[in-house]
N, C-alpha and C positions, 0 to 999 in steps of 0.2 A: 664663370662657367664651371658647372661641378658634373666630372663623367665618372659615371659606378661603374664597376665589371662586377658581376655574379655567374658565381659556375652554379650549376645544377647537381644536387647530392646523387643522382642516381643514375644518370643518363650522360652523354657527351657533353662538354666543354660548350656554351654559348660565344662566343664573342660580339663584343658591342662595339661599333664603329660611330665616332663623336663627329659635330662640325661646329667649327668655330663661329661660323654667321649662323646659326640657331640655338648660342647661348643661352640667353635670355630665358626661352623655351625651356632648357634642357632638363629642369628641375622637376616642371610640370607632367612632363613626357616619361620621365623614368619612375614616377608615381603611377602613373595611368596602365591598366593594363594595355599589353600591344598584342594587336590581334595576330594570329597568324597567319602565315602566306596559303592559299589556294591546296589544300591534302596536307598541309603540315597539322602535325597534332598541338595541338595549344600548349605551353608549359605552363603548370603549377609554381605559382611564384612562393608556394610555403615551401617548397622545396630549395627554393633557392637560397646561395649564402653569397653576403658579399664579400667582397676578393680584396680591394682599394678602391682607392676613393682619390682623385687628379682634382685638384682644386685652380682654377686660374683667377685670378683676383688683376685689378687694375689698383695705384694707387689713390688713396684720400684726397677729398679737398685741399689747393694748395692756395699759393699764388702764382699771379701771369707768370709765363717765360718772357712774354718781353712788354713793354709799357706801353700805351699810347700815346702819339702827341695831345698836349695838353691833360694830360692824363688827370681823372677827380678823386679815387680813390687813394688815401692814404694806408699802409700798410705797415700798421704800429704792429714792435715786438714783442706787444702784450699775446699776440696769435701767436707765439711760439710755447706758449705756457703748455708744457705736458700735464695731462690730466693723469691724478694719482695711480689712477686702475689701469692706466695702461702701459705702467710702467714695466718693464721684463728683459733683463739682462740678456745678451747676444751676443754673437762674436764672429765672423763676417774673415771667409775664407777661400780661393781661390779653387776650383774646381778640383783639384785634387786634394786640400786640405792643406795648402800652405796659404800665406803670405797674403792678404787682401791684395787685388791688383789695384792699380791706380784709375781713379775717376775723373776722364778730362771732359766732361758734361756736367760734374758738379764743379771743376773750373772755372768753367765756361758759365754758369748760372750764378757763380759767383764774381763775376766782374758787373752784374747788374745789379745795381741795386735803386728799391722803388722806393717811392717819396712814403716814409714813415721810418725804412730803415732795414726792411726784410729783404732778401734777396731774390732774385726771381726764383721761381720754381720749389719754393719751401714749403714742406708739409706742413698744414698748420691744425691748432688743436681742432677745429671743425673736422678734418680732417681725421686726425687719431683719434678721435669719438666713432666717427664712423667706421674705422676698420674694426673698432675694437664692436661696434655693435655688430657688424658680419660675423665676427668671429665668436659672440653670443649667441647666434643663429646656428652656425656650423656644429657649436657643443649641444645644441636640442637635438640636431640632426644624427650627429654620428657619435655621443657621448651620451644623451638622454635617449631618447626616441630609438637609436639604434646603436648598442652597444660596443660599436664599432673600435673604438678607442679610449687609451683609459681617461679617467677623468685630471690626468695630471700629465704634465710634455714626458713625453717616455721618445728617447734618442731613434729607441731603434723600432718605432713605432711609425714616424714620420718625418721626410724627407725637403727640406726647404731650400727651395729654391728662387732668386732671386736677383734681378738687374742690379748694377753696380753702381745705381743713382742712391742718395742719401735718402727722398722722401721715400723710394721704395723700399730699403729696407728699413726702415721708420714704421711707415705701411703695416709692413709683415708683422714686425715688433706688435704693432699695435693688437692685430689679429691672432695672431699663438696669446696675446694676455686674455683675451677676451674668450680665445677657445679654451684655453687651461686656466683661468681662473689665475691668470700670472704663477701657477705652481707647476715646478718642473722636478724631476730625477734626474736629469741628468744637463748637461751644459748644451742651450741653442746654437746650434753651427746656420748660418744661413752661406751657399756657396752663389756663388757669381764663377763671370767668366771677366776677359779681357774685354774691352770697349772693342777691340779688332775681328773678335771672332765671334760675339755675343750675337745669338739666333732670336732670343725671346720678344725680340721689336724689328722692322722690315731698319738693315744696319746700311744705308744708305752712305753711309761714312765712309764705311769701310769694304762693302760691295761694288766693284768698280762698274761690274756688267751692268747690278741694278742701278748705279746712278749714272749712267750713261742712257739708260732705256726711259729713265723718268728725267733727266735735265733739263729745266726749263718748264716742265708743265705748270706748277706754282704758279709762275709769271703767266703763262698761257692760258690759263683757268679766268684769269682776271679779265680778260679782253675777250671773253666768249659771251654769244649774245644772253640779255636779261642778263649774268653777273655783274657783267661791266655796266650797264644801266644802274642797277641798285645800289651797286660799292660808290661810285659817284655820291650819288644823293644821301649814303650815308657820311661820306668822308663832309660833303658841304654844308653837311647838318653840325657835324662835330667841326667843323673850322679847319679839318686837316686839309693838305695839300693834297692836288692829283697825282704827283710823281712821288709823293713821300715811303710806296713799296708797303702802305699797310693794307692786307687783303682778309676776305672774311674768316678767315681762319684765327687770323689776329684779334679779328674785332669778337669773335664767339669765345676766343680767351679769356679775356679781359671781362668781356660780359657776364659768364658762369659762372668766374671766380667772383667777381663784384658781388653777385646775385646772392652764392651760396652764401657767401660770408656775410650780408648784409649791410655791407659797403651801400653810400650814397655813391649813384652811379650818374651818368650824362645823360642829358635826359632824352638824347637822341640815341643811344644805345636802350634806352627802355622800351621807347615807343617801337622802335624797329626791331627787336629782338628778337619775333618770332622768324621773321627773313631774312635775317642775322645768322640765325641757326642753318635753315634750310639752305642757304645759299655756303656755310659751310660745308654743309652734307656733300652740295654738290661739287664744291673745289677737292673736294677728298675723294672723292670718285670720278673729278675729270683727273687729279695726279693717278691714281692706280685704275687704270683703265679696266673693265670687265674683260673686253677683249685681248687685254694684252697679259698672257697666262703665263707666259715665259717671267715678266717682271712680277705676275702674283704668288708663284712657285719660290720663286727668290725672296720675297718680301716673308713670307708666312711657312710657305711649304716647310723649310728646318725645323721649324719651331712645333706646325704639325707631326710633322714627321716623329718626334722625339714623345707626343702624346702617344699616337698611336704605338709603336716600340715598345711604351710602357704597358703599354693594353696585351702587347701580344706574349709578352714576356710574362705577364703575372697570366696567362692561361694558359701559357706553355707547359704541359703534364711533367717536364724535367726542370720544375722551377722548384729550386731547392723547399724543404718545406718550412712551419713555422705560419707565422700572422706577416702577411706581406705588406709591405711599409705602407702607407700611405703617402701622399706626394700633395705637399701643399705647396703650390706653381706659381710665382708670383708671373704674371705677364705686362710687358710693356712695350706696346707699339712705340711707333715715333709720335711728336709732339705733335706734328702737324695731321695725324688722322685721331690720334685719341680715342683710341677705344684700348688701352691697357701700354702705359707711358714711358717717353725716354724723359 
């Protein structure tokens, strides 16, 4: 998700209000003229200058978080080979500028490890190709195309931010090389927070309300009518048991990473793949229910919240002056909804 602010050189301050469920979109929309409301005078968009630029990125192709039974995919540590161009030194520091905090999620991904040798959840070079190709897109954009930023990492130019998992900041790594051309002036800080108080993914961990409000849904997803019909006939396809606790969330893991990377896959994860997926969609939407706003406030709301903050701050007329930072936002839901990763 990438949200512009632009003031107006002659007239009042505009403000731009983002949503996170019309990403995808949000690129298309901020090109397109927007028409105005019912007597409002149209703005002149050559008038306009941009302010910042809020980049939310998810991480790269990786591998599973956790295996299948009977699992076919081998996960050789030739996919960990770094590709040259993505190479770009970094240094990885606690919100205030000290101390990395400690990562008990890359722990945690490291007591699994999959038949080849990789660990679950490892960014792999599929993966670093791909941030680094986002991040060749981004220098057309705000580097070529719109003079935005200079053509080399300048400190106090842009601000990184990012989850305290390794392939995310790997991720990141990948994408400043790709936007800078791996050339900096000054030394990459990317800051994190504590795994206890980290907003940038719904923190189920360490949220007692929200995991009190979602306890048990996972499980409950499974036994709702049509899931529980299809998850059967895939688990009987692939030989697993019925109480073995693997639900389509699992099986859409396993399947993406297979796919991407070009892994020989089960050949009942192929055939069923397409209702593999969808029946993911809808276990991730029966855990965070539409109606239940109090848990979607707590899962996202922080995390939004700190987008818009930034939005309201760089139009604020008492915002110091200068070329205001830019913020390139690594985001990382949790594993089990994936749309931006723990």
């Amino acid at each position: 998700m990438i949200t512009r602010v632009f003031s107006v050189r002659v007239w009042a301050p505009v403000g731009v209000l983002t949503s996170l469920a019309y990403c995808v979109h949000q690129r298309r929309v901020a090109r397109a003229e927007t028409p105005g409301l019912p007597g409002q005078r149209p703005v002149d968009r050559s008038l306009l200058e941009l302010k910042m630029v809020q980049v939310v990125f998810r991480h790269g192709a990786r591998s599973p978080l956790k295996p299948l039974p009977r699992e076919q995919a081998e996960w050789n540590l030739q996919l960990l080979e770094v590709p040259p161009q993505t190479q770009f030194d970094y240094t990885v520091t606690n919100l205030a500028g000290g101390l990395k905090p400690h990562s008990p999620l890359d722990s945690q991904y490291r007591k699994t490890v999959l038949k080849g040798g990789m660990f679950a959840g490892q960014l792999t070079n599929v993966g670093m190709q791909q941030m680094f190709a986002l991040g060749q897109r981004l220098r057309k954009s705000y580097v070529e195309d719109i003079p935005f930023l200079s053509p080399t990492f300048n400190p106090l130019e842009v601000f990184v931010r990012s989850t305290n998992i390794y392939r995310n900041l790997e991720s990141t790594r990948c994408l400043l090389a790709g936007l800078f051309q791996s050339q900096k002036e000054g030394p990459i800080v990317i800051h994190t927070d504590e795994a206890s108080s980290e907003v940038l993914y719904p923190n189920y961990q360490n949220c007692w309300s929200l995991q009190e409000r979602t306890r048990g849904r996972r499980q409950a997803a499974c036994l709702q009518p049509g899931i529980s019909e299809d998850l059967q006939k895939v688990k009987e396809g692939m030989g697993i048991a019925s109480n073995d606790g693997v639900d389509f969330l699992s099986l859409f893991d396993n399947a993406a990473a297979e796919q991407v990377h070009s892994l020989p896959s089960c050949p009942t994860l192929r055939r069923f793949a397409q209702m593999i997926e969808q029946r993911a969609v809808d276990t991730a939407l029966y855990i965070m229910q539409r109606e239940d706003r109090e848990s979607l406030q707590m899962a996202v709301g922080p995390f939004l919240h700190i987008l818009e903050s930034n939005l309201r701050k760089v139009m604020d007329p008492a915002t110091a002056p200068g070329k205001t930072r830019s913020r390139c936002q690594k985001d990382a839901l949790t594993s089990s909804v994936h749309w931006t990763s723990s």
